[in-house]
C-alpha positions, -999 to +999 in steps of 0.1 A: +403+635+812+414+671+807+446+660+783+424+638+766+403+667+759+431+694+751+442+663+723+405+658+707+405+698+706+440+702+690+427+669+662+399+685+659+415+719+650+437+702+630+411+689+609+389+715+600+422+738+594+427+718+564+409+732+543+416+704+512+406+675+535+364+689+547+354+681+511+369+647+514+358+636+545+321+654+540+312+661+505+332+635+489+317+605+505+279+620+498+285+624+461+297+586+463+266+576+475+242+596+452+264+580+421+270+539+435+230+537+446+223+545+407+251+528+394+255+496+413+224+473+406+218+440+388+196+453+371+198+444+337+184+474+311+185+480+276+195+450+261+201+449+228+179+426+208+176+416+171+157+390+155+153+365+128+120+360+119+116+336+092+078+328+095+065+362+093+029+354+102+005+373+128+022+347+157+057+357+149+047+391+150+026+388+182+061+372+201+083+405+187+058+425+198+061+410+236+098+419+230+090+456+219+069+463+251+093+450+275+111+481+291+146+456+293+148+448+257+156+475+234+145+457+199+171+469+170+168+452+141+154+420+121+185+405+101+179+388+076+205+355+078+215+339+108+255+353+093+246+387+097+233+385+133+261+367+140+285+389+126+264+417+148+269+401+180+305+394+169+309+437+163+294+440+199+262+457+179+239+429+196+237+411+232+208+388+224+189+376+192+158+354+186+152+330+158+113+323+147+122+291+127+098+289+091+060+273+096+062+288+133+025+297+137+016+260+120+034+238+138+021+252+167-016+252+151-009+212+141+015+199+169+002+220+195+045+230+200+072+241+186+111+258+196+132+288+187+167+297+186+186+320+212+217+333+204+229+352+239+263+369+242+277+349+273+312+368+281+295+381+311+282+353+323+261+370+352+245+395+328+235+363+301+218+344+329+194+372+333+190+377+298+176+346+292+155+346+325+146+377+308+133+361+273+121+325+293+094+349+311+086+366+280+079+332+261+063+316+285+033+346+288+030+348+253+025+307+252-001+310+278-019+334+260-016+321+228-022+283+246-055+300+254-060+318+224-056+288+200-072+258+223-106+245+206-137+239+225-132+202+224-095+206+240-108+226+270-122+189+285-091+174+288-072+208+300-053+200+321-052+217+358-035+250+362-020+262+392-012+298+396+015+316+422+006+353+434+039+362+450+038+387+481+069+407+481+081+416+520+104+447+527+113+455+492+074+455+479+089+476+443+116+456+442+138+487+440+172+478+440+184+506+456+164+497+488+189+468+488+226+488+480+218+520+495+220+503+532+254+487+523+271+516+500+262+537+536+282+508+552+312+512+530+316+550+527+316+548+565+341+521+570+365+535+541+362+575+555+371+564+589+399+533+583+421+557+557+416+586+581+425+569+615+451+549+593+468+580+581+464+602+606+492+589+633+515+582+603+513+618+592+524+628+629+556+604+622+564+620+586+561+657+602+584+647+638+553+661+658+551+624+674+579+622+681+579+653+699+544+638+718+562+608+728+587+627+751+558+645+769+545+631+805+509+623+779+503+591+786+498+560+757+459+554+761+455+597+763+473+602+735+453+567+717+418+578+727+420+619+721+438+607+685+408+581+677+377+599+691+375+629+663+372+602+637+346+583+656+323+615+662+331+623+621+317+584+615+287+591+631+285+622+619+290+605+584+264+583+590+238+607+601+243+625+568+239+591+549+207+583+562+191+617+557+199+610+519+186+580+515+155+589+532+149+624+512+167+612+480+158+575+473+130+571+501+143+541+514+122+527+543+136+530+578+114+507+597+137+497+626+154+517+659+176+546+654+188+540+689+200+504+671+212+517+645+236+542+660+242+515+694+260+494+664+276+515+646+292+532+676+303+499+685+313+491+648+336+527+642+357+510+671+368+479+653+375+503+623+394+531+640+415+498+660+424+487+622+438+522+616+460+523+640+471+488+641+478+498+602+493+534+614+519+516+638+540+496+611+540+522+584+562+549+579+548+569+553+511+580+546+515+562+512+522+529+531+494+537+549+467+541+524+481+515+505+476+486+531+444+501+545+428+499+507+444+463+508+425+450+534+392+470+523+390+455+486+390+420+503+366+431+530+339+449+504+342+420+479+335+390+509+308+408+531+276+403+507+272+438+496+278+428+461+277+392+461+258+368+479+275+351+506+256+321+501+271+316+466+309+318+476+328+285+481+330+267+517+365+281+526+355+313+518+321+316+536+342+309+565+366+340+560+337+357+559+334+352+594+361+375+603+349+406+579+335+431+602+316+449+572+294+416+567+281+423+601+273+462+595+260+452+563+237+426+571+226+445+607+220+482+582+196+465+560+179+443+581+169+472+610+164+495+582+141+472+560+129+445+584+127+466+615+151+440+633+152+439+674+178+447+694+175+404+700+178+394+665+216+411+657+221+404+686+250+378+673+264+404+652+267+426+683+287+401+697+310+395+675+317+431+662+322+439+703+347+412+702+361+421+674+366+457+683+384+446+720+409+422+696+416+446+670+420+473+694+441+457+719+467+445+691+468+482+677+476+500+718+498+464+725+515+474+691+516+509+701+550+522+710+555+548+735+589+562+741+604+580+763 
């Protein structure tokens, strides 16, 4: 135990003597996380909208109007051909525009309907779904209204029956969307800080000779493994601490669940990243080579554990990869402690498998290991 500690005192020394890398391991990874919670949402704002409104009667004017209140639409212009709009949304100048077809307000006065034209700007094909979920809820409160508005005393007999959902909204009640990424962005800051660092950090003892220099010393393998590793597991806690004190004083997102949890995983979960690092660190020669395979493997691992996508929407074959991406289990055990106040029994299954997954990954990387004398 005592040359395990001389090595975690000599890493950490090490560390904090490089002046260059504090910021990137401490300040770095905190300005990430103030920028991706504001920056990575859904959340579709400020649309552009024009509009053709060839009836030009108090109705018309009544739908625009529903438009102009809506804090997604930002209402630009009315145009007055369907070329110009066109050539608009052709410029880039428009994302969405609405045509109010002539004898709008009378047809629906006389046949009791009537339809108008949506023009949406589909190259995102994500973003033009919820534009026109956007304009479908708009239109269908202004019929209601206007349904009621316009229906005659003789009509209200034969109305027919009306039934009316009042949605309860549990663990995200403002439907913030940063209640949902801030959990996850903590997730990834965590698993990138530690996995480049661990990654690098043996390789950098190769490109200087000092390991070579280790290897011929009476240290043995796991002494010189564990007192290398445990510096970046204390700095992933230490990372994570940090992380949740912002996102409780900065975006006051709920913590409802254990601490204890919290940390109990995520001690367990540093392992499986710091067992990636080395297992990287042992067949690369260069730092480069390094950070190179490590960012490899993380693009693959962010873009298939949910944070950004929903797992449920990915094909068959790749909802079973899934199954072997450690940050799906860190993600979905952060947000549901955090916002559903989770037991210790119910990720229990990602405990599990993120303890297996840390004996495999780090029992390939000290197998892989090669100690010479």
């Amino acid at each position: 135990m005592k040359t395990i500690g001389y090595i975690i005192q000599k890493e950490f020394k090490q560390i904090f003597r490089n002046k260059g890398m504090l910021p990137i391991i401490f300040i770095m990874p905190m300005v990430q996380l103030l920028i991706l919670a504001n920056a990575a949402t859904f959340e579709i704002k400020n649309i552009k909208f024009a509009y053709l409104d060839n009836d030009r009667t108090p109705t018309s004017r009544a739908l625009l109007e529903k438009f102009n209140a809506s804090t997604y639409f930002n209402v630009l212009m009315d145009y007055a051909s369907e070329k110009e709009a066109n050539s608009a949304m052709l410029n880039g100048d428009v994302d969405v525009v609405l045509e109010i077809p002539p004898y709008f307000e009378r047809d629906l006065i006389k046949e009791k309907q009537n339809e108008l034209g949506l023009t949406i700007n589909a190259i995102d094909g994500a973003t033009a779904g919820v534009e026109s979920v956007y304009v479908s809820q708009i239109v269908q409160s202004f019929n209601k209204n206007l349904r009621t508005e316009l229906m005659q005393a003789s009509d209200k007999i034969n109305r027919p029956i009306q039934i009316t959902t009042i949605p309860s909204f549990w663990y995200n009640e403002t439907l913030n969307y940063k209640t949902f990424m801030v959990p996850g962005i903590l997730v990834l800051l965590v698993t990138m800080i530690t996995l480049f660092l661990s990654g690098m950090n043996i390789v950098r003892e190769k490109e200087i000779g000092t390991l070579e220099q280790i290897n011929v010393t009476p240290i043995q393998k796991k002494q010189f493994i564990i007192g290398k590793l445990f510096p970046f597991w204390v700095i992933g806690m230490g990372l994570l601490t940090i992380g949740l004190i912002i996102a409780k004083l900065i975006f006051d997102i709920p913590i409802v669940g254990s601490l204890a949890l919290m940390y109990a995983y995520t001690s367990i979960y540093i392992f499986v990243v710091l067992g990636i690092g080395l297992f990287i660190s042992n067949f690369t020669n260069t730092q480069q080579q390094a950070m190179f395979i490590a960012w490899f493997f993380m693009v693959i691992f962010i873009l298939m554990s949910g944070l950004f996508t929903p797992i449920e929407s990915m094909p068959q074959w790749a909802q079973f990869i899934t199954e072997f991406n450690p940050i799906k289990y860190f993600v979905e055990v952060m947000r549901m402690v955090m916002l559903k106040g989770s037991s210790f029994a119910d990720i229990l299954p990602q405990m599990i498998k993120t303890l297996l997954y840390a004996l495999v990954m780090n029992g390939l990387a000290v197998w892989s290991y090669k100690k010479t004398n």
